[in-house]
C-alpha positions in Angstrom: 71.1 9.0 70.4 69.6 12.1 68.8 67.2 11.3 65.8 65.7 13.6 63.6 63.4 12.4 60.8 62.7 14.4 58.1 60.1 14.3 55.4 61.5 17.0 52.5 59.1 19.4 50.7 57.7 19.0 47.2 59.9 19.9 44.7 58.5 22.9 42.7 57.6 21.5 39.4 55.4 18.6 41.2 52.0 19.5 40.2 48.8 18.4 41.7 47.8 16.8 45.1 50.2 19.0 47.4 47.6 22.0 46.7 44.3 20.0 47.5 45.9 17.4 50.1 48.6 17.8 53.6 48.5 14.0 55.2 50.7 13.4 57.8 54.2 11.3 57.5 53.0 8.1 58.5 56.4 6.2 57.3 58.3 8.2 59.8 55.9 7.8 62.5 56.2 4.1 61.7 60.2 4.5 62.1 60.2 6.7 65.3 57.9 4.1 66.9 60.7 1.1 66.4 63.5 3.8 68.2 62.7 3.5 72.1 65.2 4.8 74.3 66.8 7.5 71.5 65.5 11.3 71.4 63.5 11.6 68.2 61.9 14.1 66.5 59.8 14.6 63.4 60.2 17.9 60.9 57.5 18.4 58.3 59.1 19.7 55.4 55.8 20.3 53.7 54.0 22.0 56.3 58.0 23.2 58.4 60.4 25.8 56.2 63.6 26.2 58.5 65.3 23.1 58.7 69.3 24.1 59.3 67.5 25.9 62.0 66.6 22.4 63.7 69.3 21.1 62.9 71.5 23.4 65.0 68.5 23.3 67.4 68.6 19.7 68.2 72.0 18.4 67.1 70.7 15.2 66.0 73.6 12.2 65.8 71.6 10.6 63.0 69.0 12.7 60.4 66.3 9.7 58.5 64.4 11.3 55.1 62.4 9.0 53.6 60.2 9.8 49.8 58.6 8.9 47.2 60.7 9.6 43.2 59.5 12.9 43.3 61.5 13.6 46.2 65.2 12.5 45.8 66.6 15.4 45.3 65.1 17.0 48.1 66.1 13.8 50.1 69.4 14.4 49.1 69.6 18.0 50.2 68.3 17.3 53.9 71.3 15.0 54.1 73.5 17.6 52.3 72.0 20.3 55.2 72.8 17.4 57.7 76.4 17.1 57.0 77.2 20.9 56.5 76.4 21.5 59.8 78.3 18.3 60.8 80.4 15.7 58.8 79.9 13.1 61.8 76.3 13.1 61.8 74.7 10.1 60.2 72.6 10.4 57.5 69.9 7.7 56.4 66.9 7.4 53.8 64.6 5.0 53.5 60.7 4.5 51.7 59.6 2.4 48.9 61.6 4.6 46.1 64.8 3.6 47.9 64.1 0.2 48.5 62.7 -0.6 44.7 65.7 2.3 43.1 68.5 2.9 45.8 70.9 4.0 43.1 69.0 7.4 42.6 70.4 7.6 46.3 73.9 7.4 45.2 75.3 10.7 46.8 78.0 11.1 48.9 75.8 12.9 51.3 74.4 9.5 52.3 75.7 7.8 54.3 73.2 4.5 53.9 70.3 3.3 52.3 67.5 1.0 54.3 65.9 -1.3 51.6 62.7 -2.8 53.6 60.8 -1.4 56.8 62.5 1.0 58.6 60.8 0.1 61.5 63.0 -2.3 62.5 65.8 -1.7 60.5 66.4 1.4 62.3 67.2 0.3 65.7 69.6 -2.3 63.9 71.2 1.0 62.3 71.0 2.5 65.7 73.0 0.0 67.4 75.7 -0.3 64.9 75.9 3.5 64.9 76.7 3.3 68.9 78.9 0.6 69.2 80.5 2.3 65.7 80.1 -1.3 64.2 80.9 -1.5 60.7 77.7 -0.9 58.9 78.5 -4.0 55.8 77.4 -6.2 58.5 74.2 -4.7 58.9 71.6 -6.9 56.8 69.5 -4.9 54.3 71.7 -2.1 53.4 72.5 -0.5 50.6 76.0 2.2 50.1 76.4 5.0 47.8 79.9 4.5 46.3 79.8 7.3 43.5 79.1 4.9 40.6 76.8 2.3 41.5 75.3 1.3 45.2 76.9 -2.0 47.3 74.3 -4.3 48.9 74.9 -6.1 52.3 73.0 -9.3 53.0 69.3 -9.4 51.4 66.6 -9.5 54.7 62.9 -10.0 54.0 60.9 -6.7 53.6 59.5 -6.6 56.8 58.5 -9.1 60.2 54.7 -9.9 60.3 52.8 -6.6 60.4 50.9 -7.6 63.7 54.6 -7.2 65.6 54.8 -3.5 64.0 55.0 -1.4 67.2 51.9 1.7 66.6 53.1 4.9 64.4 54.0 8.1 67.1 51.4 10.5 66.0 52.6 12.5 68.8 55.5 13.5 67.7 53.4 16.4 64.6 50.4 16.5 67.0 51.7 20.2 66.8 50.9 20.4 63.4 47.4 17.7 63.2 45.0 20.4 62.6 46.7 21.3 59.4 46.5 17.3 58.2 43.7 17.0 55.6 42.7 15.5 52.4 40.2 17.3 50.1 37.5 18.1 52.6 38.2 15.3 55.3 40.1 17.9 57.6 41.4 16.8 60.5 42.9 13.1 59.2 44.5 10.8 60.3 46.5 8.4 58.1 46.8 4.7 59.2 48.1 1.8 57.4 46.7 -2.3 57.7 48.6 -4.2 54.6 52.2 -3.6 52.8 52.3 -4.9 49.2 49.7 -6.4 46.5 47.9 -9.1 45.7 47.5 -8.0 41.8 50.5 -7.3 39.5 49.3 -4.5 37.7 52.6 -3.7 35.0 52.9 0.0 35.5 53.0 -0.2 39.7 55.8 -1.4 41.7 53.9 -2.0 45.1 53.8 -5.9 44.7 57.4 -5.8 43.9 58.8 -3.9 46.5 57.6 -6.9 48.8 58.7 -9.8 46.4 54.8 -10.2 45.8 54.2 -11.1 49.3 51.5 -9.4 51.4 51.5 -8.4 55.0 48.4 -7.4 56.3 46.9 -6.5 60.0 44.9 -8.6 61.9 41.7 -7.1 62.4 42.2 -7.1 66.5 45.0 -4.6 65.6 43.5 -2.2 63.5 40.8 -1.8 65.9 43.6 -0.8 68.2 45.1 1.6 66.5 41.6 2.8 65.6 40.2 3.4 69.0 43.8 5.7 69.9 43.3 7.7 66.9 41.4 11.3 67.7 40.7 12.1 64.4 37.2 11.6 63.0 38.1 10.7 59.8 41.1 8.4 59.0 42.7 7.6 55.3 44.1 4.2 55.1 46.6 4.3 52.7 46.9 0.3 51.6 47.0 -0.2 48.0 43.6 -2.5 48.4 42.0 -2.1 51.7 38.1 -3.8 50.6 39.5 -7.3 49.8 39.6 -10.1 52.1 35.8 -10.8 53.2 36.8 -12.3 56.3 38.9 -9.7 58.0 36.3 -6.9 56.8 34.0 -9.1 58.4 35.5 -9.3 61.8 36.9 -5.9 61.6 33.2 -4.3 61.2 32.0 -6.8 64.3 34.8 -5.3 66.6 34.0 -1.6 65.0 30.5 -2.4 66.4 31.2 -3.7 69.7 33.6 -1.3 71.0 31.4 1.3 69.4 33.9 2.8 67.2 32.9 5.3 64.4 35.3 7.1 62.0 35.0 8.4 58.5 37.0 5.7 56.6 38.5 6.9 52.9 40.1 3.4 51.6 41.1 2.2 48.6 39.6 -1.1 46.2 39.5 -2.6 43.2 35.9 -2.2 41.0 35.9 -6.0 40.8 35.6 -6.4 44.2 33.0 -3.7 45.1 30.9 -4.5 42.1 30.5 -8.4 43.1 30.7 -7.7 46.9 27.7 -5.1 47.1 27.1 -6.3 51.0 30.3 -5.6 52.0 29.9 -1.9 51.0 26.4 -1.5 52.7 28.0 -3.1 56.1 30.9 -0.6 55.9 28.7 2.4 54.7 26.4 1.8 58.0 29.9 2.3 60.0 31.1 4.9 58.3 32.5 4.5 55.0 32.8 7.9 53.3 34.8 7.2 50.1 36.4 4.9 48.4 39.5 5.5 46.1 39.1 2.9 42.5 42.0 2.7 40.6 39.4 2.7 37.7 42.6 3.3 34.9 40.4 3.5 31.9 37.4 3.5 29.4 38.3 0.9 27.2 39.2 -2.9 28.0 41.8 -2.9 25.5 44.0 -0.4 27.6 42.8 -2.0 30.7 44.3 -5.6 29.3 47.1 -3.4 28.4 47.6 -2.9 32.2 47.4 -6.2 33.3 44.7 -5.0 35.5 42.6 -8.0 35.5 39.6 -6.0 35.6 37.0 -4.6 32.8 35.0 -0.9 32.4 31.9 -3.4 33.0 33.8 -3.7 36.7 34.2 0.1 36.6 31.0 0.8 35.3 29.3 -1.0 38.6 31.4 -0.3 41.0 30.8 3.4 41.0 26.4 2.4 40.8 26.9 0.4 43.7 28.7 3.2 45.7 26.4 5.4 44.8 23.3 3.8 45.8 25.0 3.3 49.2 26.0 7.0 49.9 29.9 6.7 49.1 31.9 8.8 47.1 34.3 7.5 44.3 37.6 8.8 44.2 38.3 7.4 40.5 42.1 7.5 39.0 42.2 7.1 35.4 45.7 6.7 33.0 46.1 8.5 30.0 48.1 7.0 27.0 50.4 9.3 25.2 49.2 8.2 22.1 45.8 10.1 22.9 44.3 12.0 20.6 41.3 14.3 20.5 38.7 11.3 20.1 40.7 10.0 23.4 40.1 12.3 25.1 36.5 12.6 24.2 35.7 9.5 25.1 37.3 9.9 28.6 34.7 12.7 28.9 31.7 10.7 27.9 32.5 7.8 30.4 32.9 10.7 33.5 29.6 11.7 32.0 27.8 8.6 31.9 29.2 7.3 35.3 29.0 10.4 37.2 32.5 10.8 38.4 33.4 13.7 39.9 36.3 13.6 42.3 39.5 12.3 39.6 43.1 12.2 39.7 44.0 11.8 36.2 48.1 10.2 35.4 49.7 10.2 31.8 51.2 7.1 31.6 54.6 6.9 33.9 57.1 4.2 33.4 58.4 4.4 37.0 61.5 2.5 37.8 60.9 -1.0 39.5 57.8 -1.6 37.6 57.3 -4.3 34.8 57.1 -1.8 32.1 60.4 0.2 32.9 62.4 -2.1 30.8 59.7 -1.2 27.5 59.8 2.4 28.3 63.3 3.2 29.8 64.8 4.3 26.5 61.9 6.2 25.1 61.4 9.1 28.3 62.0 12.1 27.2 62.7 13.5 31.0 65.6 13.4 32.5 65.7 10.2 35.7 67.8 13.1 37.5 64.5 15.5 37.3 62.6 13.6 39.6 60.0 16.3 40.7 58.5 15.9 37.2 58.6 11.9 37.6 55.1 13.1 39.7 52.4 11.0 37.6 51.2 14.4 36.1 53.9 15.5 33.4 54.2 13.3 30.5 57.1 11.7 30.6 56.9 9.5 26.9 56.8 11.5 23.5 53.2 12.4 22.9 51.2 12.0 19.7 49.8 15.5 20.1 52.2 18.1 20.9 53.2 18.8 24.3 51.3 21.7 25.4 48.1 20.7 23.8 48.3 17.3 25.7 48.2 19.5 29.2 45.6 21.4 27.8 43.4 18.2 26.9 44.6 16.8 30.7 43.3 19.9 32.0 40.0 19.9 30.2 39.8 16.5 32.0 39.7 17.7 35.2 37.6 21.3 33.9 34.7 19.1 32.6 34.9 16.7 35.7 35.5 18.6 39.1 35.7 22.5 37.8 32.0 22.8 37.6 29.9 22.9 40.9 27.1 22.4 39.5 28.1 19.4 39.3 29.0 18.4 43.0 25.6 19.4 43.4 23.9 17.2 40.8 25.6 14.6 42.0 24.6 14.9 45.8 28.6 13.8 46.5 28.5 13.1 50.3 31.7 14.5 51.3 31.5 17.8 49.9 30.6 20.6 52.0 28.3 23.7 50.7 29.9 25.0 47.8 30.4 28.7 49.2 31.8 26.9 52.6 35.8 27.7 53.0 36.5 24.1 52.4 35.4 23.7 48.9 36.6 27.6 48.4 39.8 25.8 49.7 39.6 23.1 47.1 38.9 25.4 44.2 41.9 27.8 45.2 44.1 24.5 45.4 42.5 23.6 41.7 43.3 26.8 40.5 46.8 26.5 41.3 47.0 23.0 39.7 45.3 24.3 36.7 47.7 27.1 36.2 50.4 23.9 37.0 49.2 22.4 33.7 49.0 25.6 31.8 52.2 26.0 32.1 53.9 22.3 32.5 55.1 22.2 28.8 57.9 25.2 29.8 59.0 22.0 32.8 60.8 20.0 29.6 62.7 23.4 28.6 66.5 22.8 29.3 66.3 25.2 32.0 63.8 24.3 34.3 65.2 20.6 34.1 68.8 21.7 35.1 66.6 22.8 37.8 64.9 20.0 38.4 67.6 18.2 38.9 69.0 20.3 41.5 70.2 18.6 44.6 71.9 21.7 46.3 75.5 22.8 47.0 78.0 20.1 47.4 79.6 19.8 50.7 82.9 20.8 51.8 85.1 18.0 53.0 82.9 15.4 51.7 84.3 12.7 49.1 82.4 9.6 47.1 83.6 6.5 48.5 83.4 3.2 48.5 82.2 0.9 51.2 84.6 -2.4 52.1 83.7 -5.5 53.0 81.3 -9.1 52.2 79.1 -7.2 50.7 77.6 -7.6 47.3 78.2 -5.0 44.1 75.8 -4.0 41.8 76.2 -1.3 39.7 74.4 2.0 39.2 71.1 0.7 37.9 71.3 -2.7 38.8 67.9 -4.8 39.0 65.7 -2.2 37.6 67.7 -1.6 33.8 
């Protein structure tokens, strides 16, 4: 069969990292590696802009779209395009949104939902699709119906990661010179664990997996590591620096097979600041940067967050980074009860710690996290505009009004990363010469962002959310319905309301 996977463009009220950041769509490499013996193909809808044209192109028998919650609706109008060209074509989505929220899914457009890995729940989908079995026998499914989603049989997120067949990179190697994050240009993106060890209340990546983790063995990564071309690779697990041992053997195979990329990982403070050793090994082999999700200044808001983890953590985490020539990437969460003394002292500890590279997050409630059921009835955005659901608007009442709040966000960022005097103070190790065309790059993508926030208070106008929520023309010829069969109802919102 024909397969095309499609990753949909950011919607346009999504502000931030699509102006300073391109990675490639690792979750559908992951999918089109599981589908031997079909025809697949991968469009970029971030990077590709004509995609009824590849449609009619290719005639696929089956279009996959996978996203994050900013990206329903756009989800939903690659599946709309796929069944105006053709009624009979199947359409799929998949990714961590639908398997932790499938109900946003519920359009008739779609004609199933994969909760799990797609990697091997596609060539399940596949088969059923070819032998036109009926799909409510198909484990790990969920239906739109109209009003609610149906369920078939519950399946274990994924097999053991080691038995994951390796992401087809070739299929956007077309488009790899146009992959890059910040400065690191070309990268690759790779990925060694699913799920979380922490439970953090405001992130659902535990919960997606049932708090299980699945994580590479280190023989693997190595693998994967000595195909990749790209100098510097991004691995995308929530917590890469954790587990002492597999580091450990992962940096002795690095060595002998004489591997050297230019890692950007993620950890938690706690770890780096008690595991100084670890981050000297892996800064000898290549360790650029390190994302922190450092949250916040005070412990109180830190506690808040069940983030098991305190601004002493933060605080040493950064020091010991620094002294081994690794940049921080820091995230930080902003209440919406902030008010100016807030936000001063937000300033201070980026002063006192020497941050300069920050993505900065009002607080979101997302759906499937712990504090969704607190926060639920108190958004004052509409769940159908999901391309403001982007960890950038605010999304709960503020104490200050709205467009000063974007205004103190934006001074954030202004006082932090605006300023290259700073990124020269600060010797940062992955930032080019300020007048190179990379960091001009970077400031023309932080323009754009800043003019984002300038104007993100006009995004809750009743306009620009009916526009938000946009998911295209209907189809002609295309009615709700309701799948039949053993399979189990829940309603609409079901397991996350």
């Amino acid at each position: 069969m024909r397969v095309l996977l499609v990753r949909p463009p950011v919607p346009r009220h999504t502000i931030g990292l699509k102006h300073i950041m391109i990675c490639e769509p690792l979750e559908l490499e992951y999918v089109a590696a599981g589908l031997d013996g079909h025809q697949v193909q991968i469009y970029d809808g971030i990077l590709e802009h004509d995609l009824e044209r590849r449609i009619r192109r290719f005639e696929p028998d089956v279009v996959g779209t996978s996203c994050y919650i900013t990206g329903v609706n756009e989800a939903i109008k690659v599946c709309r395009a796929a069944k105006r060209w053709n009624l009979r074509c199947r359409t799929v989505v998949g990714g961590v949104h639908a398997s932790r929220a499938p109900e946003d899914f519920d359009d008739a457009a779609i004609d199933c939902i994969v909760l799990g890995d797609g990697t091997t729940a596609m060539p399940r989908l596949m088969e059923a699709f070819s032998a036109n079995d009926p799909l409510h026998e198909v484990p790990g499914l969920a239906f739109p119906t109209g009003d609610g989603v149906e369920f078939t049989e519950q399946l274990q997120y994924m097999p053991k990661a080691d038995d994951l067949p390796l992401p087809r990179r070739d299929l956007v190697s077309h488009l790899r010179h146009r992959y890059y994050y910040l400065f690191h240009q070309p990268v690759a993106t790779m990925k060694t664990t699913w799920g979380c060890w922490y439970k953090c209340n405001f992130c659902y990546t535990w919960r997606i997996t049932d708090g299980t983790t699945y994580s590479r063995g280190p023989e693997s990564i190595a693998q994967e590591l000595a195909q990749i071309e790209a100098d510097d690779v991004y691995i995308v697990d929530d917590i890469f620096l954790i587990n002492r041992t597999r580091l450990a053997r992962l940096a002795q195979l690095l060595r002998d097979e004489k591997i050297y990329k230019k890692y950007l990982v993620y950890a938690r403070a706690d770890f780096i600041a008690e595991n100084e050793d670890v981050i000297a090994e892996w800064a000898e082999l290549g360790l650029h940067a390190v994302f922190i999700g450092l949250e916040a200044a005070t412990n109180a808001e830190l506690d808040s967050m069940n983030k098991e983890c305190t601004v002493d953590h933060n605080r040493e985490a950064i020091a010991v980074l620094r002294r081994h020539g690794v940049d921080t990437y820091g995230s930080l969460i902003t209440q919406p009860d902030y008010g100016r003394e807030d936000w001063d002292r937000l300033k201070r500890f980026i002063d006192e710690t020497g941050l300069y590279y920050l993505n900065v997050s009002p607080l979101t409630p997302m759906p499937g996290t712990l504090i969704w059921d607190e926060y639920k009835d108190r958004t004052v955005v509409s769940r159908k505009a999901h391309g403001l659901w982007d960890l950038s608007h605010a999304l709960l009442e503020t104490r200050i009004p709205l467009k000063q709040y974007y205004r103190s966000l934006l001074g954030v960022y202004a006082h932090a990363c605006l300023d290259p005097r700073r990124a020269k103070e600060f010797a940062l190790h992955t930032c080019p010469p300020i007048y190179s065309p990379k960091f001009l790059r970077l400031w023309w993508g932080g323009m754009k962002i800043a003019r984002q926030f300038l104007t993100a208070h006009r995004h809750h106008t009743p306009r620009e959310l009916a526009i938000a929520e946009d998911r295209g023309a209907p189809v002609p010829g295309l009615h709700d319905r309701t799948v039949r069969g053993p399979s189990r109802r829940r309603q609409a919102e079901a397991g996350v309301t």
